[in-house]
Phi, psi and omega in degrees: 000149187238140162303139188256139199247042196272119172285346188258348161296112162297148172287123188268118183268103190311136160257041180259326181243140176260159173205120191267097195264095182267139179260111174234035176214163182309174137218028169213128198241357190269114185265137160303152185316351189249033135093002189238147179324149188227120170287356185299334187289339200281318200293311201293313194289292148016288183287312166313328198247015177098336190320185166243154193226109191229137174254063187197176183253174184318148143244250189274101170319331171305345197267338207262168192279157205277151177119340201222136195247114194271131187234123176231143231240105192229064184273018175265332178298128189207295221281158166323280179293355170274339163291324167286324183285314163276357187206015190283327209272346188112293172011328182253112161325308178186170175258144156224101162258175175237270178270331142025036201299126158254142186280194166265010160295333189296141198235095170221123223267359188238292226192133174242133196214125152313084190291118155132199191266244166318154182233005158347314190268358178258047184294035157284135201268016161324308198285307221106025182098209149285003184257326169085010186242129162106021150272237159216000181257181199241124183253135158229174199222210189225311248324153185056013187283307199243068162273339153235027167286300193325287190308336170314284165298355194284266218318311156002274217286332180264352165289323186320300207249335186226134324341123186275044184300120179268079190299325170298335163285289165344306191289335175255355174287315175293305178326298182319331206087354200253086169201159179193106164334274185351274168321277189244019183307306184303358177255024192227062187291183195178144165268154174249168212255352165284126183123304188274161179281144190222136195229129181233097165316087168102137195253355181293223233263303155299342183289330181269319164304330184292316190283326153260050159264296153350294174311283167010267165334322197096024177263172177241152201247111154255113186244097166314113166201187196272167212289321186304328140340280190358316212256350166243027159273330194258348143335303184262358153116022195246147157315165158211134173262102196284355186268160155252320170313291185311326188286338179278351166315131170043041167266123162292041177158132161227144169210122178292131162195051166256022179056204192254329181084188191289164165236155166300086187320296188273354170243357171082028154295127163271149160300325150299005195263150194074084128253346153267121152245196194274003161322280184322293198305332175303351212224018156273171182293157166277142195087008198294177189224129186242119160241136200223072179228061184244214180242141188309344187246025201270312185278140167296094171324284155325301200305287217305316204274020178277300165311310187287317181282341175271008195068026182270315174243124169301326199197139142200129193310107173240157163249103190206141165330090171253108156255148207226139173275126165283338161303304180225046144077342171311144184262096190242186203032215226253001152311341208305300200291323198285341193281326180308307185275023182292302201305323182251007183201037206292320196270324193280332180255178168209091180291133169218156205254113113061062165231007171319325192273358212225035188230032133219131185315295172314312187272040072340256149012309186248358139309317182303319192301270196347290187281037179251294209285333190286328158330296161343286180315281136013287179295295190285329165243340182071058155236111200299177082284129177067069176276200210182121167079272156238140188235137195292162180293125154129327182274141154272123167318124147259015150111209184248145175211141180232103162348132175325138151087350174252127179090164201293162136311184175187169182301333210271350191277327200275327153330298181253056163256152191273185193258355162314268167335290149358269156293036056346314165308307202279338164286308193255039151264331163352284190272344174271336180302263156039272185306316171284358172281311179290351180274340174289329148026174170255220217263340192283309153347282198326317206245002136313286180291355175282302199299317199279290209249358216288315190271334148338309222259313214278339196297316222288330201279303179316319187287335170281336175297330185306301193293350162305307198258356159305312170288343149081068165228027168252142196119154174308129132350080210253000000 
């Protein structure tokens, strides 16, 4: 099922009731002429479906007009307490964060929605935390809107190091004139990244861009994921590993992409967290490379600077949340621990505060537009999309929807095919049908109809593979 994204339609609203949305992440990456990220495509599109648009926070709630659903746009708000404080009283309906951590004192009575995959950061306890289950509010998410914005950067962070060509040095001997090909080319040898292993932790929506992006290169892909995957991991040409230590055996790249899991109501534990420990990184090749640009409390931090000191992991990449209090300069969130190992292993690391996801405009952009219309939805018929968890008495599903070519197939793909589509489809399994009758043939046959047609057969297969993914009919089955 896909959110509705009709922008000239208003929305029907009691016009008895007002309703109050806090926005506390950017929804814009693109800066405006006054030099600052700009929201305006998030405000028009809003303003399009009747909402309101406020660049301020909730005041007197008594003011605003009834009738309308008020989006007050606070993308500065970051620390525990400031989140409580703008939003511990209730005051608000409901959220859209992106990285953002909420705590669970943050108060919102209908619904919270996530730009972006995991909800791990949506700890309030309306929903029932990050997990979304036992609450009375409604948690949803985006999924796959920056799944290759993500899946990039990781290859970005493991090209930084493997091939280990050191170009920037190279680069400055040649600008100088001080290089000879000849001479000394030989002293700088280097591996290419076909060939080597990449273990890839969790089969979702980013974890399946890394891996064929990965393939791409020529690495070979072993993929930790829950048992029910298995028959369409391998479906798609990658291993699978039901163990996670087998799956990081003699792998040169392990990259985490399994969210935070449930968290522990009474100690506020997530179930992932340590879970690459040093079980795993030890059971990587020595010199191996760990990318983590899932959440920061996904790696045993000691394990991790344990690795670095035996030379067991060469280089590791993390993404993760840092806030600095602005009154007194205090540091927080799951960035915290990994900074202990800046002073010995600085070179060795690569820290970034929780942007992987955040190095596109448009799937930026078009997660806010999303979670505006589920908000909609939400209000206006008491219908989810993309839920999370449980879903309270009185709301209905409309399932799941992932930007083309992301995420599973589904019934709903097959659904929406023309009867065009279809017949193009169906000629050219036809005529590959044919062909492979005729390629069965006997030895004589075989190399007759290869000499004629060989290349017809190689054109029918590349156009059906075009049309598989033009039709977004590639990938495992929901």
């Amino acid at each position: 099922m896909t959110a509705n994204t009709n922008t000239q339609a208003v929305d029907p609203i009691d016009p008895q009731s007002a309703y109050a949305v806090l926005i506390c992440d950017l929804v814009g990456l693109r800066f405006g002429p006054d030099g600052k990220p700009d929201p305006s495509e998030v405000r028009t599109h809003i303003e399009a479906k009747g909402g309101r648009f406020h660049l301020s926070a909730l005041g007197d709630r008594a003011s605003l007009e009834r009738g309308r659903v008020h989006f007050f746009y606070q993308p500065d708000l970051s620390t525990r307490e400031e989140l409580i404080e703008a939003a511990g009283d209730g005051r608000y309906d409901a959220v859209i964060a992106a990285a953002t951590f909420l705590p669970a004192e943050t108060v919102f009575a209908l619904a919270g929605v996530r730009i972006g995959a995991g909800t791990g950061n949506m700890g309030s306890r309306s929903w029932g935390g990050g997990s979304g289950e036992g609450g009375t509010a409604v948690l949803m998410n985006t999924p796959g809107i920056n799944s290759r914005a993500t899946a990039q950067m990781v290859i970005k962070a493991i090209l930084k190091v493997l091939p280990d060509l050191p170009v920037g040095l190279l680069h400055d001997q040649v600008a100088r004139g001080d290089f000879d090909t000849g001479r000394q080319l030989r002293d700088f040898p280097t591996e290419k990244l076909e060939g080597k292993t990449i273990a890839i932790i969790g089969y979702g929506n980013i974890g399946r861009e890394v891996a064929k992006l990965a393939r791409a290169f020529g690495m070979r892909v072993v993929i930790h994921a829950r048992p029910r995957h298995r028959e369409w991991v391998e479906a798609e040409g990658f291993a699978f590993a039901a163990d996670l230590a087998d799956a990081a055996e003699s792998a040169d790249v392990l990259s985490v992409h399994v969210g935070l899991g449930k968290q522990d109501t009474h100690t506020g534990r997530y179930a992932n967290a340590g879970l690459i420990g040093a079980d795993v990184l030890n059971r990587m090749n020595k010199g191996a490379v760990l990318v983590n640009y899932d959440r920061g409390e996904l790696v045993d931090v000691v394990a991790l600077g344990e690795a670095l000191d035996a030379g067991w992991v060469r280089h590791a990449a993390i993404d993760a949340d840092l806030f600095r209090d602005a009154a007194n300069g205090r540091l927080s969130g799951p960035m915290l621990p990994y900074l202990d190992l800046v002073e010995k292993h600085g070179e060795e690391l690569e820290l970034l505060p929780h942007a992987a996801a955040d190095t596109d405009h448009p799937s930026r952009v078009a997660g806010a537009k999303q979670a505006v219309d589920q908000l909609f939805d939400v209000i206006c018929r008491k219908s989810v999309t993309n839920a999370k968890g449980t879903l309270p008495p009185g709301y209905r599903s409309l399932g799941a929807t992932t930007p083309p070519g992301i995420g599973p197939v589904t019934a709903n793909h097959f659904l929406k095919l023309t009867a065009g589509d279809c017949a193009e489809m169906a000629e050219v399994c036809d005529r590959q049908s044919r062909l492979w009758k005729a390629l069965s043939g006997t030895p004589a046959e075989r190399g007759k109809m290869v000499a004629e047609q060989g290349e017809e057969l190689v054109r029918l297969i590349d156009r059906f593979c075009l049309l598989a993914e033009k039709l977004n009919l590639r990938g495992p089955y929901q």
